[in-house]
Chimera marker file (.cmm) of the C-alpha trace (Angstrom):
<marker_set name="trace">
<marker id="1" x="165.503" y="150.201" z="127.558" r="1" g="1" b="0" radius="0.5"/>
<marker id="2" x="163.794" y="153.212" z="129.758" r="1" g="1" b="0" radius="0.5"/>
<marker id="3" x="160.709" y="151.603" z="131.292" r="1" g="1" b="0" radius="0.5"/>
<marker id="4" x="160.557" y="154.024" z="134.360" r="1" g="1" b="0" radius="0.5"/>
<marker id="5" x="157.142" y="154.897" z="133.382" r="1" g="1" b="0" radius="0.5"/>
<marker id="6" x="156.089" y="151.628" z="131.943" r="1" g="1" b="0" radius="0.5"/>
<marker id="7" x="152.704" y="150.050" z="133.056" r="1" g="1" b="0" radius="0.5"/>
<marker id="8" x="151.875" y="146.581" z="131.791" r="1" g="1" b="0" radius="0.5"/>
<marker id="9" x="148.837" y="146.732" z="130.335" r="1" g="1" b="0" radius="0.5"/>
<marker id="10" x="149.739" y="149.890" z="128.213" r="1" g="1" b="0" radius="0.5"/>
<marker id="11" x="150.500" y="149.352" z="124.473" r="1" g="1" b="0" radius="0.5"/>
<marker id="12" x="153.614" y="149.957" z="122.263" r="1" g="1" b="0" radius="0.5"/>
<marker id="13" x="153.421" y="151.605" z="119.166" r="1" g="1" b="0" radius="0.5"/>
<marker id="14" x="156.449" y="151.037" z="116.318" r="1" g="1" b="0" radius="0.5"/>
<marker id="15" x="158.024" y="154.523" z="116.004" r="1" g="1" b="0" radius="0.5"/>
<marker id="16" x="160.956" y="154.160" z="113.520" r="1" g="1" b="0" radius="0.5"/>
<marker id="17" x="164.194" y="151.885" z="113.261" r="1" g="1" b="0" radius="0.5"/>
<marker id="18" x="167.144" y="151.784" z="115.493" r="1" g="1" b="0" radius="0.5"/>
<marker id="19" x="169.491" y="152.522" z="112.624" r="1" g="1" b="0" radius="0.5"/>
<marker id="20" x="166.957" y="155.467" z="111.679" r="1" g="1" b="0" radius="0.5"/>
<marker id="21" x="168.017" y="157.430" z="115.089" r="1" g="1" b="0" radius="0.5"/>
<marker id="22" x="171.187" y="158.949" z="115.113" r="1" g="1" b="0" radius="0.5"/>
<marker id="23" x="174.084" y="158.880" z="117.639" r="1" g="1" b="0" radius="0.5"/>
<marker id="24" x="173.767" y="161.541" z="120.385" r="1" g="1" b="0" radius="0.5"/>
<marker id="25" x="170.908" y="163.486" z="118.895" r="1" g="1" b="0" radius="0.5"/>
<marker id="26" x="167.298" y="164.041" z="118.934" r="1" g="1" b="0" radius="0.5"/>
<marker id="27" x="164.541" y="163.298" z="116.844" r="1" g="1" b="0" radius="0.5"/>
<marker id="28" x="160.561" y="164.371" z="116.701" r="1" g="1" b="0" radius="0.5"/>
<marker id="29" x="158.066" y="162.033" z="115.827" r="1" g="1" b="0" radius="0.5"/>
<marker id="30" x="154.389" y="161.286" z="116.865" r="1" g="1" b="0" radius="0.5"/>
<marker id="31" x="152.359" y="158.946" z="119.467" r="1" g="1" b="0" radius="0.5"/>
<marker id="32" x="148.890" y="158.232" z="118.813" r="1" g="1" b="0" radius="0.5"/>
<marker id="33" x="149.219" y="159.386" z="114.947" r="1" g="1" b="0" radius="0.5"/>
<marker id="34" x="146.528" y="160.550" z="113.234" r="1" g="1" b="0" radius="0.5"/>
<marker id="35" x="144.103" y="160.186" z="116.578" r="1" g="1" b="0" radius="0.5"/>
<marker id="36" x="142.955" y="162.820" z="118.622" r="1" g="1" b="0" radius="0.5"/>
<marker id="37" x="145.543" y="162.491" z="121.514" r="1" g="1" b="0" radius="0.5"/>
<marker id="38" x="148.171" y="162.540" z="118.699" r="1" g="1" b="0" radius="0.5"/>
<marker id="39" x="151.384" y="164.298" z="120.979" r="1" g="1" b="0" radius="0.5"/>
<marker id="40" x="155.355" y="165.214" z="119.423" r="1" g="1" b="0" radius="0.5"/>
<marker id="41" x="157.635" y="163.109" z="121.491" r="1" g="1" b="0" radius="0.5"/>
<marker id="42" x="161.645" y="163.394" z="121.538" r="1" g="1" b="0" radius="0.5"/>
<marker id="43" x="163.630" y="160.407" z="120.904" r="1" g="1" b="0" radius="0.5"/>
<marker id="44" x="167.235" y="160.337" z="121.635" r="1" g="1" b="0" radius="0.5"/>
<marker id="45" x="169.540" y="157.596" z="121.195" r="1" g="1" b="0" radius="0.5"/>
<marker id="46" x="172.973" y="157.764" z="123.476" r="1" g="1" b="0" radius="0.5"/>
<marker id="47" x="175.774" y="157.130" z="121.531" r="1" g="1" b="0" radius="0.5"/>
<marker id="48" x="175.850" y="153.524" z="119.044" r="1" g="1" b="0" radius="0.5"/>
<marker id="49" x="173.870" y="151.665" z="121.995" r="1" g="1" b="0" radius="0.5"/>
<marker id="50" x="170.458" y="150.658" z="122.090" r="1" g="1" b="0" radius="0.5"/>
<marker id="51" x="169.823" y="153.076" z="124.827" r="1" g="1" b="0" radius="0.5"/>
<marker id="52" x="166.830" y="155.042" z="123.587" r="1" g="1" b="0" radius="0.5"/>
<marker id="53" x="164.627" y="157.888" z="125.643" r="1" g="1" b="0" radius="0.5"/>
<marker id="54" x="161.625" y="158.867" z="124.667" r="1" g="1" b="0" radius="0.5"/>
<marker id="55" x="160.363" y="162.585" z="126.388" r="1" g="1" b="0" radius="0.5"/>
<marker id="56" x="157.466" y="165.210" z="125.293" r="1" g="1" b="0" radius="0.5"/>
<marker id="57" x="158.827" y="167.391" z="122.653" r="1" g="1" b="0" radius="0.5"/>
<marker id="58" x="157.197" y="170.175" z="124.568" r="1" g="1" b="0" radius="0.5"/>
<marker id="59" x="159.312" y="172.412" z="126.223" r="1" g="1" b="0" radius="0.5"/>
<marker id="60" x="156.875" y="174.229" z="129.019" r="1" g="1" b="0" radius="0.5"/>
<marker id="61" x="158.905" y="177.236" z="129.489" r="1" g="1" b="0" radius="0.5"/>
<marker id="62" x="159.466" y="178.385" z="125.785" r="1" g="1" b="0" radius="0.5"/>
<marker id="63" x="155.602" y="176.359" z="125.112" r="1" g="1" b="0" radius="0.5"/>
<marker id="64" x="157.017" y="175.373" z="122.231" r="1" g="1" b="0" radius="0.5"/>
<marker id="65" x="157.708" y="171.508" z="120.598" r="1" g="1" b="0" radius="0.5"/>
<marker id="66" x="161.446" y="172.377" z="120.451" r="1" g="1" b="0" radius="0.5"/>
<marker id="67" x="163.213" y="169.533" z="122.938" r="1" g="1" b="0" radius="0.5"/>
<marker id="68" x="164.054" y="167.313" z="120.266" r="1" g="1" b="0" radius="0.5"/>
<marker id="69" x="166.181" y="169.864" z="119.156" r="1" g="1" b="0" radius="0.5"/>
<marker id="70" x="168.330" y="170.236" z="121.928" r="1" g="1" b="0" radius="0.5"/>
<marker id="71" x="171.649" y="169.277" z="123.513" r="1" g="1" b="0" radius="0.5"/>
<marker id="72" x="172.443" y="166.254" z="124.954" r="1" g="1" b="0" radius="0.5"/>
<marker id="73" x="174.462" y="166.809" z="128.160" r="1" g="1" b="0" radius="0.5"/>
<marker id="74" x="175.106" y="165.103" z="131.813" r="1" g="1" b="0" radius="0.5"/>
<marker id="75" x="174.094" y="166.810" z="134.733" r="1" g="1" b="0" radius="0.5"/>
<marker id="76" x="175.542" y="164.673" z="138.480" r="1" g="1" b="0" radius="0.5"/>
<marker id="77" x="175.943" y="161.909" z="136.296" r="1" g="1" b="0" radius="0.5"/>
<marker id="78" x="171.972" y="161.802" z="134.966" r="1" g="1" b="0" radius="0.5"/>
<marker id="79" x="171.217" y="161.968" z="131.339" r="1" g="1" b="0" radius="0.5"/>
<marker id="80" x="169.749" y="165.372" z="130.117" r="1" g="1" b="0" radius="0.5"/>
<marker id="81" x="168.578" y="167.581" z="127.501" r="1" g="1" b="0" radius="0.5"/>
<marker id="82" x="169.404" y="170.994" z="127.175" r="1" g="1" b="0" radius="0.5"/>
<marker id="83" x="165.821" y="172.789" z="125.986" r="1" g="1" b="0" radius="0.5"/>
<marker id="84" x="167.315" y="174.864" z="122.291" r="1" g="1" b="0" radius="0.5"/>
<marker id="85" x="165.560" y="178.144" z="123.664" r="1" g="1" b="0" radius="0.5"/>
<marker id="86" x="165.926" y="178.937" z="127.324" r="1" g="1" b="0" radius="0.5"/>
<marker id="87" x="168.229" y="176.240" z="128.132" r="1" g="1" b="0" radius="0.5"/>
<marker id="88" x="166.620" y="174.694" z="131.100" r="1" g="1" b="0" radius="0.5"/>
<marker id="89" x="167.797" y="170.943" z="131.693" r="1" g="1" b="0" radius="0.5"/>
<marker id="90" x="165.856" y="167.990" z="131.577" r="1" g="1" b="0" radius="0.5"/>
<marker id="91" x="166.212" y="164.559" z="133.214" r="1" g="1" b="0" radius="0.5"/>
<marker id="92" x="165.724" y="161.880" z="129.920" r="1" g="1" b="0" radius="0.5"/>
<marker id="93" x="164.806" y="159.034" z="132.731" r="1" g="1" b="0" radius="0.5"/>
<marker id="94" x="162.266" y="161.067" z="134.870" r="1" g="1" b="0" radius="0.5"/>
<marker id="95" x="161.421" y="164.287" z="132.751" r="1" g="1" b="0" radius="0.5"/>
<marker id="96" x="162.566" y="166.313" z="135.811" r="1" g="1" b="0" radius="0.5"/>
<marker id="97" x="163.635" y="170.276" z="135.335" r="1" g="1" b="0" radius="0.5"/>
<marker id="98" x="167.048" y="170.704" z="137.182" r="1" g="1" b="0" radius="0.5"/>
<marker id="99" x="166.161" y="174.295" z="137.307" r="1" g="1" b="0" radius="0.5"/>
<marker id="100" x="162.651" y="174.331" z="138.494" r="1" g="1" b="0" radius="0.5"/>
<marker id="101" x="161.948" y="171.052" z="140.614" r="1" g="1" b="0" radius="0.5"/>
<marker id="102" x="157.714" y="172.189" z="140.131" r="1" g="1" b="0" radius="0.5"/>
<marker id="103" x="158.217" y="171.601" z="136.533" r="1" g="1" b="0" radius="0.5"/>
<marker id="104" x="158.736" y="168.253" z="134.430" r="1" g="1" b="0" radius="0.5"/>
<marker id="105" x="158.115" y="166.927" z="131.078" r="1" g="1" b="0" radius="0.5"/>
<marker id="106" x="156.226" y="163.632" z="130.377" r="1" g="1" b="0" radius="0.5"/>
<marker id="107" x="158.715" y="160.356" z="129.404" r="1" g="1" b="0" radius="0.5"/>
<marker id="108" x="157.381" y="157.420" z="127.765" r="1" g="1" b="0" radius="0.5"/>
<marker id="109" x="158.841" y="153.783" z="128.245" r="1" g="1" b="0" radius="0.5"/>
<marker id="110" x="160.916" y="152.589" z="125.242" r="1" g="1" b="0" radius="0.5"/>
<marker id="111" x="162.265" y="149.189" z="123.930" r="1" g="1" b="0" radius="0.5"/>
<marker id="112" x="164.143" y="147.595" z="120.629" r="1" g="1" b="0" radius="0.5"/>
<marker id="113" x="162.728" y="144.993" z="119.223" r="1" g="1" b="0" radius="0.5"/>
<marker id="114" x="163.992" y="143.044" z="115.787" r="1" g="1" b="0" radius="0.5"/>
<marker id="115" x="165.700" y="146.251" z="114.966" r="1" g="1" b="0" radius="0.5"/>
<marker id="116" x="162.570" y="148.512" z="115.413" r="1" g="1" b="0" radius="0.5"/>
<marker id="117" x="162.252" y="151.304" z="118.436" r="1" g="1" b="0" radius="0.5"/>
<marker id="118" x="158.990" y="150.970" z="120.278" r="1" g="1" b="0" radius="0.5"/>
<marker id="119" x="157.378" y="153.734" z="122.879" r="1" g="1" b="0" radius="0.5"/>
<marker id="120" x="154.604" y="152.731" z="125.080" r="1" g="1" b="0" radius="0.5"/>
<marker id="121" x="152.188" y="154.951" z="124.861" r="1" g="1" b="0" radius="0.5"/>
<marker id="122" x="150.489" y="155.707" z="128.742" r="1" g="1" b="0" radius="0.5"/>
<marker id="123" x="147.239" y="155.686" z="129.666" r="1" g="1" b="0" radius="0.5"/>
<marker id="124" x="147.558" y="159.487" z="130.397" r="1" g="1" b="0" radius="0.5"/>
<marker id="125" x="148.390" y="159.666" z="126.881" r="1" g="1" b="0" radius="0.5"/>
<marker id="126" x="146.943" y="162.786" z="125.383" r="1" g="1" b="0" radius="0.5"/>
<marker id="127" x="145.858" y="164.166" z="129.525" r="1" g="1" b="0" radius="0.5"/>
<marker id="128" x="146.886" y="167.853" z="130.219" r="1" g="1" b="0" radius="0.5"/>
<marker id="129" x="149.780" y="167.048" z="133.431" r="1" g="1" b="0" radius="0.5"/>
<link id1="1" id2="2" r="1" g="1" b="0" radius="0.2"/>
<link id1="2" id2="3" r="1" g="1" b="0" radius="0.2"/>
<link id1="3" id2="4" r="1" g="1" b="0" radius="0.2"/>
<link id1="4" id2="5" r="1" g="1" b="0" radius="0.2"/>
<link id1="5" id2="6" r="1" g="1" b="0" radius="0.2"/>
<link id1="6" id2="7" r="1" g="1" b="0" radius="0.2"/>
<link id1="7" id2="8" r="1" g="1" b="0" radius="0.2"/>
<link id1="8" id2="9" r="1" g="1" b="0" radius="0.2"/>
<link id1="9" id2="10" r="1" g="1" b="0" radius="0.2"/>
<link id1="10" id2="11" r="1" g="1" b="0" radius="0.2"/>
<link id1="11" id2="12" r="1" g="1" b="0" radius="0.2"/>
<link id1="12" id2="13" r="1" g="1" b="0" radius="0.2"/>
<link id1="13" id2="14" r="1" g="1" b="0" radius="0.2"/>
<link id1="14" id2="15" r="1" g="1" b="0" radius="0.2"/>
<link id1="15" id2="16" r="1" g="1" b="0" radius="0.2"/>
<link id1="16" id2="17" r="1" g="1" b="0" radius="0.2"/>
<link id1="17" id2="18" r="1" g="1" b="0" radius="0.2"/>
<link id1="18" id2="19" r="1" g="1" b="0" radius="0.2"/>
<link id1="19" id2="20" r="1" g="1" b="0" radius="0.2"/>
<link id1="20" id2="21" r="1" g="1" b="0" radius="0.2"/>
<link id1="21" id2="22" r="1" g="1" b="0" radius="0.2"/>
<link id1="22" id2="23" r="1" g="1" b="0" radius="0.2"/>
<link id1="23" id2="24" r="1" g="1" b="0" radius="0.2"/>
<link id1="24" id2="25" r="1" g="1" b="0" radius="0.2"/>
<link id1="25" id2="26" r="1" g="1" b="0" radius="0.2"/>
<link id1="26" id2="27" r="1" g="1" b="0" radius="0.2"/>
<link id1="27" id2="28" r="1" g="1" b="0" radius="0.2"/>
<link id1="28" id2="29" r="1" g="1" b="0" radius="0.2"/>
<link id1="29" id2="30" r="1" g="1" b="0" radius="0.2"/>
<link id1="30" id2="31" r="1" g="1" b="0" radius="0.2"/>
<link id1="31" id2="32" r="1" g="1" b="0" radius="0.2"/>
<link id1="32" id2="33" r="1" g="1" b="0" radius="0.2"/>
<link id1="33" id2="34" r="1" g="1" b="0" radius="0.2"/>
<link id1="34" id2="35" r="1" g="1" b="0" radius="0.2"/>
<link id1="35" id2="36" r="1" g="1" b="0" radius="0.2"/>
<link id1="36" id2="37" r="1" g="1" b="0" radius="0.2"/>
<link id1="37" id2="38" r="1" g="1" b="0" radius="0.2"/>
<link id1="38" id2="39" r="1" g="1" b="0" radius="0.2"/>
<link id1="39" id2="40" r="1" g="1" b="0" radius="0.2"/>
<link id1="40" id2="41" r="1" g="1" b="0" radius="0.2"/>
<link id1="41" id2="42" r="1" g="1" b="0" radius="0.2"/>
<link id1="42" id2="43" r="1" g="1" b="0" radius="0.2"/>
<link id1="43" id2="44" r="1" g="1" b="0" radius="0.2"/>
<link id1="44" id2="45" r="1" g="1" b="0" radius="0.2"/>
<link id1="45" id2="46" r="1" g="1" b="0" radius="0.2"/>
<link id1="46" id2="47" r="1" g="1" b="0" radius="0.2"/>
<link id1="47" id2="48" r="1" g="1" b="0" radius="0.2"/>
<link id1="48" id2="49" r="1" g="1" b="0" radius="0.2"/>
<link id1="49" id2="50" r="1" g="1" b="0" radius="0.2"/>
<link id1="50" id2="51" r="1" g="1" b="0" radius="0.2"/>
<link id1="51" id2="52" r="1" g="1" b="0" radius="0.2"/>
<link id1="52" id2="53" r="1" g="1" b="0" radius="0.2"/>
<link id1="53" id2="54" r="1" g="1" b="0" radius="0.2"/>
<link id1="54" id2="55" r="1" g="1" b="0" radius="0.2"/>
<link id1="55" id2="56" r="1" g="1" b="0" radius="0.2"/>
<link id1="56" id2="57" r="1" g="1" b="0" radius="0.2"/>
<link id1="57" id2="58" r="1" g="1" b="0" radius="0.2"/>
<link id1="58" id2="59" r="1" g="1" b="0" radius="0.2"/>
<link id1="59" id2="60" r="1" g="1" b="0" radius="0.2"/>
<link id1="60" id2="61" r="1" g="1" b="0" radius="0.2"/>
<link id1="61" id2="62" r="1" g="1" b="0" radius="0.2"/>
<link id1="62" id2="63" r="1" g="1" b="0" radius="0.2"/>
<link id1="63" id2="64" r="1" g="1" b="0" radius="0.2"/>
<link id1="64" id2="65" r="1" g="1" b="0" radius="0.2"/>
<link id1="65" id2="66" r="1" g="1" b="0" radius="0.2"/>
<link id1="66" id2="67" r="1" g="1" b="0" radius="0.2"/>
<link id1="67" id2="68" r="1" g="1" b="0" radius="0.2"/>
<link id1="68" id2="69" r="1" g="1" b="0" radius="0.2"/>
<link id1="69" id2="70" r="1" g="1" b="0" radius="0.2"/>
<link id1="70" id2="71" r="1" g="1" b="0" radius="0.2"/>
<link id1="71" id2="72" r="1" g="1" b="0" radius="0.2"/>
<link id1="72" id2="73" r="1" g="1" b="0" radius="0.2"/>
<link id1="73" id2="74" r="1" g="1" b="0" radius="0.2"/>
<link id1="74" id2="75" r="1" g="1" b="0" radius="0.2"/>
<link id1="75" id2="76" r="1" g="1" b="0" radius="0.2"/>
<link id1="76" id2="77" r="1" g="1" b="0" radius="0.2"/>
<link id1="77" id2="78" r="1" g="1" b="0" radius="0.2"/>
<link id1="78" id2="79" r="1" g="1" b="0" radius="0.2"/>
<link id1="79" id2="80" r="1" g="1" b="0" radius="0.2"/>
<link id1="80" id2="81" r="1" g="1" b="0" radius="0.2"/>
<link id1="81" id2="82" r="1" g="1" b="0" radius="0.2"/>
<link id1="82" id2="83" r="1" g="1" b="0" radius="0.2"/>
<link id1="83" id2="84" r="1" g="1" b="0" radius="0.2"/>
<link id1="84" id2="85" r="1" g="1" b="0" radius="0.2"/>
<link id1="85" id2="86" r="1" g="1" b="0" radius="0.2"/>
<link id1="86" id2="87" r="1" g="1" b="0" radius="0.2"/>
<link id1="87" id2="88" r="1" g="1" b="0" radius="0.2"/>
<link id1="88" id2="89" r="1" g="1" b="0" radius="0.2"/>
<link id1="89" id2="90" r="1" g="1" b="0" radius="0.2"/>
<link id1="90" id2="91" r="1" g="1" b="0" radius="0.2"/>
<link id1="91" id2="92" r="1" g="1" b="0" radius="0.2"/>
<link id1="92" id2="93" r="1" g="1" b="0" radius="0.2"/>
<link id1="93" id2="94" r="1" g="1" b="0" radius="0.2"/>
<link id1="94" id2="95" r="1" g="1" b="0" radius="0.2"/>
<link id1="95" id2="96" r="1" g="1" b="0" radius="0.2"/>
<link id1="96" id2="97" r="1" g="1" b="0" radius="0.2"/>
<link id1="97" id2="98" r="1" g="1" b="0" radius="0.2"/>
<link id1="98" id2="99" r="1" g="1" b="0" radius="0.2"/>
<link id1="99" id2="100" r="1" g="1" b="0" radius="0.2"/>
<link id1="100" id2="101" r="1" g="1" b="0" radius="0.2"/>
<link id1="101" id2="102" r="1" g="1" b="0" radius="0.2"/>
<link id1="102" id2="103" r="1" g="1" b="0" radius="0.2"/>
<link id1="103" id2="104" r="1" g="1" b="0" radius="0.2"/>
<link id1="104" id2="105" r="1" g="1" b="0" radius="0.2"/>
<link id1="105" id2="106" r="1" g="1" b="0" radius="0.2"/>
<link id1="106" id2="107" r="1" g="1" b="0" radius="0.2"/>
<link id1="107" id2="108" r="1" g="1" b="0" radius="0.2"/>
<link id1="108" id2="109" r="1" g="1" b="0" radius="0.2"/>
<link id1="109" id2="110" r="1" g="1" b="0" radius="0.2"/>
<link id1="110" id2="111" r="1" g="1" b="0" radius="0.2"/>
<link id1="111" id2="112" r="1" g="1" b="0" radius="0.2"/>
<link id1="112" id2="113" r="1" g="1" b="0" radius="0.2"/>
<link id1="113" id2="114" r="1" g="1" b="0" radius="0.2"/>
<link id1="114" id2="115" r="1" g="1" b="0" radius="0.2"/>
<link id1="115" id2="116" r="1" g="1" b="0" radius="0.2"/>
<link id1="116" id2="117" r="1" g="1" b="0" radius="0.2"/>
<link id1="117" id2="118" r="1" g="1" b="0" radius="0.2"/>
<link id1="118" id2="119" r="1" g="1" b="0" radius="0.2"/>
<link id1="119" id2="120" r="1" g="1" b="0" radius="0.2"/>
<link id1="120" id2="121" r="1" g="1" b="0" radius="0.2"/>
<link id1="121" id2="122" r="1" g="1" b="0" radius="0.2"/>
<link id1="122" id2="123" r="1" g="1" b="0" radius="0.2"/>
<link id1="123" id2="124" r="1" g="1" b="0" radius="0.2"/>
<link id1="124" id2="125" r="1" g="1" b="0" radius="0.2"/>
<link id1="125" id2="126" r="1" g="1" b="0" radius="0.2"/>
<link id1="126" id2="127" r="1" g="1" b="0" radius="0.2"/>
<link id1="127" id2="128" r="1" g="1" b="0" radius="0.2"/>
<link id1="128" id2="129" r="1" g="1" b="0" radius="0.2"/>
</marker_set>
């Protein structure tokens, strides 16, 4: 589970099933569907574990919703994506630019439960950062 952002009183929303994710990869899906702070969030699952990490799809360089597609890759040891266009790095636990430390993406808290992937969705939710 990746709860570095997680605040209790925020609440999860069901995004897909474990099974659904695949191994090493990235997916896009929605928060807040079909409401007005509706955002494209990454999801990428390392390996067969239940280790999911949930980060904007919105790469702020290219300012386009392209992380999902990127490359999974370890940077020092840290967990990062690879953005598909300009190939800046990003930390999955802390959203952190390796190449610019003035520019991050937003990651979301994730758990498994009965199977199903959950991301809690912030109270910034939807807030320009």
């Amino acid at each position: 589970m990746n709860d570095l952002n997680k605040i209790a009183n925020d609440p999860w929303e069901k995004i897909c099933a474990l099974v659904d994710l695949p191994h090493n990869a990235g997916v896009a899906a929605l928060l807040n569907q079909d409401t007005a702070l509706e955002k494209q969030i990454a999801l990428f699952r390392r390996g067969d574990s239940n280790d999911v990490y949930a980060i904007s799809n919105f790469d702020p360089f290219s300012q386009a919703n392209v992380l999902a597609r990127g490359i999974l890759c370890s940077i020092s040891g840290e967990l990062a994506i690879a953005s598909p266009v300009l190939k800046q790095h990003f930390s999955l636990s802390t959203g952190q630019c390796f190449e610019d430390e003035a520019v991050s993406a937003q990651t979301y808290a994730t758990k498994i439960s009965e199977g199903q992937v959950f991301v809690q969705i912030p109270s910034t939710a939807g807030q320009a950062l």
